[in-house]
matplotlib code that plots the C-alpha trace (Angstrom):
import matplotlib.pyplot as plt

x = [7.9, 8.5, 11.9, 14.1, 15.6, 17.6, 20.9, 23.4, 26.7, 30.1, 31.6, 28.9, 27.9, 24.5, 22.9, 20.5, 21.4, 18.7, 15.7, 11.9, 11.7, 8.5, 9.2, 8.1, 8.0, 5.2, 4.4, 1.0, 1.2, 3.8, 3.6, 5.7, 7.8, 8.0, 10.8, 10.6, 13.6, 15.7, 16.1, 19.6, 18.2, 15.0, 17.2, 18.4, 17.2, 17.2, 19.0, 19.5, 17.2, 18.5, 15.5, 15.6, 13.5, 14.8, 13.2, 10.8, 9.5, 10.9, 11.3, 14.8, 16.0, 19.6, 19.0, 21.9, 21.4, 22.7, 22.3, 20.0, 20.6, 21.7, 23.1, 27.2, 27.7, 29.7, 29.9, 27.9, 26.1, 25.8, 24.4, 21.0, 19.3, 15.6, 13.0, 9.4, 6.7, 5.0, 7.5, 6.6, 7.0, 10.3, 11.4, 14.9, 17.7, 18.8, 22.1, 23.6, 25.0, 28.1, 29.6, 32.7, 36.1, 38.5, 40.5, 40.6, 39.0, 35.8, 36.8, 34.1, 31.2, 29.5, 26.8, 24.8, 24.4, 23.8, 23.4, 24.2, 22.5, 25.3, 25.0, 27.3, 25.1, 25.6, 28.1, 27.2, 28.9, 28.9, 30.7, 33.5, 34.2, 37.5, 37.9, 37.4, 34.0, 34.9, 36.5, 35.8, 36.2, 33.6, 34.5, 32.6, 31.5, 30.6, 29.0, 26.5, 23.8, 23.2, 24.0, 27.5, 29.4, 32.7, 34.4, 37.0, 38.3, 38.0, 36.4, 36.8, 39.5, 39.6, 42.0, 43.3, 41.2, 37.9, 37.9, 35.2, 34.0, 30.9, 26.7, 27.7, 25.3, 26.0, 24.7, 26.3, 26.3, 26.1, 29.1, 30.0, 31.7, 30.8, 29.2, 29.9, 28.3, 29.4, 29.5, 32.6, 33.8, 35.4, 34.7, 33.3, 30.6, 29.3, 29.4, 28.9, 31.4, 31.5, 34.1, 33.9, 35.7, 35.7, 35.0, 33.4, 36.0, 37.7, 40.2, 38.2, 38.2, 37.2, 34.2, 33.3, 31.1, 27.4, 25.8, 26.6, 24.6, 22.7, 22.6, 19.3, 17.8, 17.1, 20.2, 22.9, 25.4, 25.1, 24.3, 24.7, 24.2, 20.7, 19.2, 18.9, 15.5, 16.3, 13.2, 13.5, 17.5, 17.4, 16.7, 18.0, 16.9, 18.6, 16.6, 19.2, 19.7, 20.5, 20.8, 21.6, 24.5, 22.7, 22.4, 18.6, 18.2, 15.1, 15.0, 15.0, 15.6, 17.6, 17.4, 20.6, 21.2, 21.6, 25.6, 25.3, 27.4, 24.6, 21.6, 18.1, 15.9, 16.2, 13.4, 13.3, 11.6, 12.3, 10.4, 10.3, 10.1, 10.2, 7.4, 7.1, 9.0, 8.4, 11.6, 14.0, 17.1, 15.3, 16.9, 15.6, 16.1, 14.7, 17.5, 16.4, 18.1, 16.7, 13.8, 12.1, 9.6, 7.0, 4.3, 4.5, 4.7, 7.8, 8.7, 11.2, 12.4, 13.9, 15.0, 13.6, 14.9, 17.7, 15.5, 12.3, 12.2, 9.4, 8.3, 6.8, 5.0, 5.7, 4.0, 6.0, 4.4]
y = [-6.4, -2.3, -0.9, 0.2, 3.8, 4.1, 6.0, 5.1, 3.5, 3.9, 1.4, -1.0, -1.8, -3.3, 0.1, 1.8, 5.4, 8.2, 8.6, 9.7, 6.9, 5.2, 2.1, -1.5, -4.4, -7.6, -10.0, -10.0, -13.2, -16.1, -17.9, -20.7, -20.3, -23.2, -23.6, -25.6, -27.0, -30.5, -33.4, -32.1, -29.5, -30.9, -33.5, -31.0, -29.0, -25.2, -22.4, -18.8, -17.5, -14.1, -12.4, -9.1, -6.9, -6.9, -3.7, -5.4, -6.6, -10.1, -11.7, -12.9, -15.8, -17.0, -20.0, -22.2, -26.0, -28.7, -32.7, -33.6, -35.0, -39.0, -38.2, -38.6, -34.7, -33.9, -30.2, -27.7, -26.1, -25.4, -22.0, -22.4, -19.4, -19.0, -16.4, -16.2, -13.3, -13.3, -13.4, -16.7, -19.4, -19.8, -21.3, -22.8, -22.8, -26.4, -26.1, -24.7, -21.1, -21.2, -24.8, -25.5, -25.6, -26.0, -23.2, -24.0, -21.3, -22.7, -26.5, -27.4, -25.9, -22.4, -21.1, -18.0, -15.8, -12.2, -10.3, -6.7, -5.7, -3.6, -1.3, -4.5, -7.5, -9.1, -9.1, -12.2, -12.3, -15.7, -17.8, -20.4, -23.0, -25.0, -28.3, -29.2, -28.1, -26.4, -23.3, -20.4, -16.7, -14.7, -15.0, -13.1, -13.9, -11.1, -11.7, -10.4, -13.5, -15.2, -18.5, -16.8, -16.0, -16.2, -16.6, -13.4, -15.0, -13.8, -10.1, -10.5, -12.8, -13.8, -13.1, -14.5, -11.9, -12.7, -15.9, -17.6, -14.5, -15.2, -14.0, -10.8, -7.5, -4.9, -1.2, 0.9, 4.7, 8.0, 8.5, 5.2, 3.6, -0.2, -1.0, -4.4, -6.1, -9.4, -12.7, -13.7, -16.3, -14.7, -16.4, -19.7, -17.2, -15.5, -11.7, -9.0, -6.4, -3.6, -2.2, 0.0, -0.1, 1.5, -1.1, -5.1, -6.4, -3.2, -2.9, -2.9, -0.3, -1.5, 0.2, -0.3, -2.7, -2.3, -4.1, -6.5, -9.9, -8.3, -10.3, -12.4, -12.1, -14.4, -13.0, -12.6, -15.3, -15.5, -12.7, -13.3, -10.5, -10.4, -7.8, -4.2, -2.3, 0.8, 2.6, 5.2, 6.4, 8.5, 5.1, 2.1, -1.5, -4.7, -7.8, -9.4, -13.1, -14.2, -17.1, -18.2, -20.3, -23.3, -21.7, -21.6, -18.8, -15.9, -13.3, -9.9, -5.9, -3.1, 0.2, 2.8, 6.4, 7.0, 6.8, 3.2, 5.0, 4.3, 2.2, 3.8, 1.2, -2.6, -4.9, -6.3, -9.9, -11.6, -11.0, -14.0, -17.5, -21.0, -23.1, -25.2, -28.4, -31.5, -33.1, -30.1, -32.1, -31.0, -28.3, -24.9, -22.0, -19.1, -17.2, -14.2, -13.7, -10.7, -8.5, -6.6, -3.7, -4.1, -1.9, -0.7, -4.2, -5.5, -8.9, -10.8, -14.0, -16.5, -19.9, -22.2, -25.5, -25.2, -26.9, -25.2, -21.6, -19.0, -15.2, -13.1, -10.5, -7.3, -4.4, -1.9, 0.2]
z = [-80.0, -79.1, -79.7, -76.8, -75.8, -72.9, -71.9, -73.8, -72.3, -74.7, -72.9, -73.7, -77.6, -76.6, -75.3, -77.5, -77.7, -76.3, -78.8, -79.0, -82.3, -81.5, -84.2, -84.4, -86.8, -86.6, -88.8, -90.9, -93.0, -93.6, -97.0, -97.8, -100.7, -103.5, -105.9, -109.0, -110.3, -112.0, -109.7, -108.8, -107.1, -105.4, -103.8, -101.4, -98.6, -98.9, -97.3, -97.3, -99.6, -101.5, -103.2, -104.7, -107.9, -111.2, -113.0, -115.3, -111.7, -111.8, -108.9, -108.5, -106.5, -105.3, -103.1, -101.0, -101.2, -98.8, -98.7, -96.5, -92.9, -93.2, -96.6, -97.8, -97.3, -100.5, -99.6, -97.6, -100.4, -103.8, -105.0, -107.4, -108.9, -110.6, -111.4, -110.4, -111.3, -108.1, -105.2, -103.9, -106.3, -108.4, -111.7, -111.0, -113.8, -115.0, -113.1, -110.1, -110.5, -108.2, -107.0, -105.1, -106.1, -107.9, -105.6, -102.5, -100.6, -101.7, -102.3, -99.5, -100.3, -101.7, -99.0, -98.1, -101.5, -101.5, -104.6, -105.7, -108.8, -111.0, -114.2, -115.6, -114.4, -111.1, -108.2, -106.1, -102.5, -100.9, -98.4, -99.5, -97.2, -97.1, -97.6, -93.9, -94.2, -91.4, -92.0, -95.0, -95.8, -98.1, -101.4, -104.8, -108.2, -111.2, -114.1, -117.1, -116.1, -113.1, -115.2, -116.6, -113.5, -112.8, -109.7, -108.4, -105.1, -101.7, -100.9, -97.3, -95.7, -92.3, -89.4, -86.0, -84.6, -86.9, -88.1, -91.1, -92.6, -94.3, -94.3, -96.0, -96.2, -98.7, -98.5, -101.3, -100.3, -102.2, -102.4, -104.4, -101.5, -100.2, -96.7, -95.9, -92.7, -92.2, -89.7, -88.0, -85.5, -82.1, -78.6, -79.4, -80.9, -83.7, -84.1, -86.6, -88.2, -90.9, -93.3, -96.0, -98.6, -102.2, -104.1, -104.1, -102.7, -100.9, -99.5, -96.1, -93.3, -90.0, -88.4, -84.7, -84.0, -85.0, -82.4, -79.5, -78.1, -75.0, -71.4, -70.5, -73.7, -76.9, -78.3, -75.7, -77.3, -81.2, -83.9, -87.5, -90.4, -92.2, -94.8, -94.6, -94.8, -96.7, -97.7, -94.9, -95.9, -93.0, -90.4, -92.2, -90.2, -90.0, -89.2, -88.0, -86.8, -82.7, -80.6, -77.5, -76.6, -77.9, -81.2, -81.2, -84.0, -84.1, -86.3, -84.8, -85.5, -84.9, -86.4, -86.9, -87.9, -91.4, -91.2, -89.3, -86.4, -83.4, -82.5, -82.3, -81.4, -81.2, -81.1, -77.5, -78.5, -81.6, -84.9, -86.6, -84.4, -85.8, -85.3, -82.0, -81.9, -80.0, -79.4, -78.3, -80.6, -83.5, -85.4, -83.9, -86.5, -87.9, -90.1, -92.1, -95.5, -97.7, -97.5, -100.0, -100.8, -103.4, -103.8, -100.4, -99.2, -97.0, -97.5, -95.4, -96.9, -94.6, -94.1, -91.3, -89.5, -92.2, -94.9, -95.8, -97.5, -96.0, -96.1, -93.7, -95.1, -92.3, -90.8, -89.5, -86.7]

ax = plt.figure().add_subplot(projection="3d")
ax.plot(x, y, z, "-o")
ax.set_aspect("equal")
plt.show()
């Protein structure tokens, strides 16, 4: 699991540019995380969990949940949120906190919340899918309490070019402006893109691309957004989410410069692997969500097989 320096191609976005940074990541302890919650709730499997630090030191929860497999699929996710005071087992509120509809750029389904604390209470970025269950832009939602939020419409719509935005990762700098990293569709795959912007929902300036899949490797087809490690400011770190072509997900790292302008290490093998499966159908995923620092502790939550909520407690090196 050692970071990689090499020369650094412009032509090619996968090349780690030159560096002495002697930087890695392994994992010291999984626990499983438990929510409690109505019925409603428990009926579903989980996704995507969002977990941040209030300043009282609540543990905060935003969690997405989808019927399960062999079930009428009514949408692809409704958006549950709950408070715990350890980090690992939640108290759910009695109803969902974002559902679909009634617009329809989220008529489908509400998935994959992540949530920007604010002077004013909460800005809560998520995906909206369409009515085809198929197709979706990310969308936001602002309010005083996670149970009084109110939908604002899309922050980031799609193009020709970049199609289902979605999986969004938000880094607020200095200088009040918005980094957004996001997922999109291009390719029959799915890549990763930044804009800034100066505000929640922009408007959005382009950045070149982060990072690219890299060949012969356990993520040379799919990436997908995941959280930002931000204690060092001067060498922020993604643990990010690839796949091959057959969409079997892991949970890796890369680490950037303090202006998110150049790689300066990348985890060669994956971080975070789900457990071994018997029949290779099954649903093969590891998918990181949020991570956070508590008492000198760094937590990454994640999501595994698409139905089970975990955290890896990590060690970096």
């Amino acid at each position: 699991m050692h970071g990689a320096a090499a020369t650094a191609d412009p032509h090619r976005k996968d090349d780690v540019a030159p560096s002495d940074i002697a930087l890695d990541f392994n994992v010291r302890r999984i626990d499983t995380v438990v929510l409690d919650g109505p019925p409603a709730l428990m009926a579903r499997d989980l996704m995507s969990p969002f977990v941040w630090r209030e300043d009282d030191g609540r543990w905060g929860i935003m969690v997405r949940a989808v019927t399960r497999p062999g079930e009428p699929m009514v949408d692809t996710g409704q958006i549950w949120a709950g408070w715990s005071d350890d980090g690992r087992r939640f108290a759910m509120l009695d109803t969902p906190s974002i559902v679909p509809g009634p617009d329809a750029h989220d008529a489908g389904g509400v998935e994959d919340p992540t949530v920007v604390r604010t002077a004013d209470g909460y800005v809560v970025y998520y995906s909206g899918v369409l009515a085809d269950h198929a197709h979706g832009e990310l969308s936001y939602a602002t309010g005083p309490a996670l149970d009084r939020l109110v939908k604002s419409g899309v922050a980031l719509a799609s193009s020709k070019s970049e199609g289902n935005t979605k999986e969004a990762t938000v880094d607020r700098s200095d200088d009040g402006r918005w980094r957004l990293f996001y997922e999109y569709a291009a390719d029959d795959a799915s890549r990763i893109g930044l804009a800034i912007g100066a505000g929640v929902a922009g408007p959005w300036t382009e950045q070149p691309t982060p990072f690219m899949p890299r060949e012969d490797s356990w993520d040379d087809w799919h990436l997908s957004t995941g959280p930002l490690l931000r204690d060092d400011p001067a060498m922020p770190v993604m643990f990010y989410n690839g796949a091959t072509r057959d969409a079997r997900w892991r949970i890796g790292w890369v680490a950037f410069d303090a202006d998110y302008t150049r790689v300066v290490a990348r985890g060669i093998q994956p971080l975070v692997t789900p457990p071994p499966v018997d029949d290779r159908s099954a649903t093969d995923i590891a998918f990181a969500a949020s991570v956070v620092v508590a008492d000198g502790a760094i937590w990454l939550y994640y999501s595994l097989e698409d139905r089970r909520l975990a955290r890896a407690l990590i060690r970096r090196s």
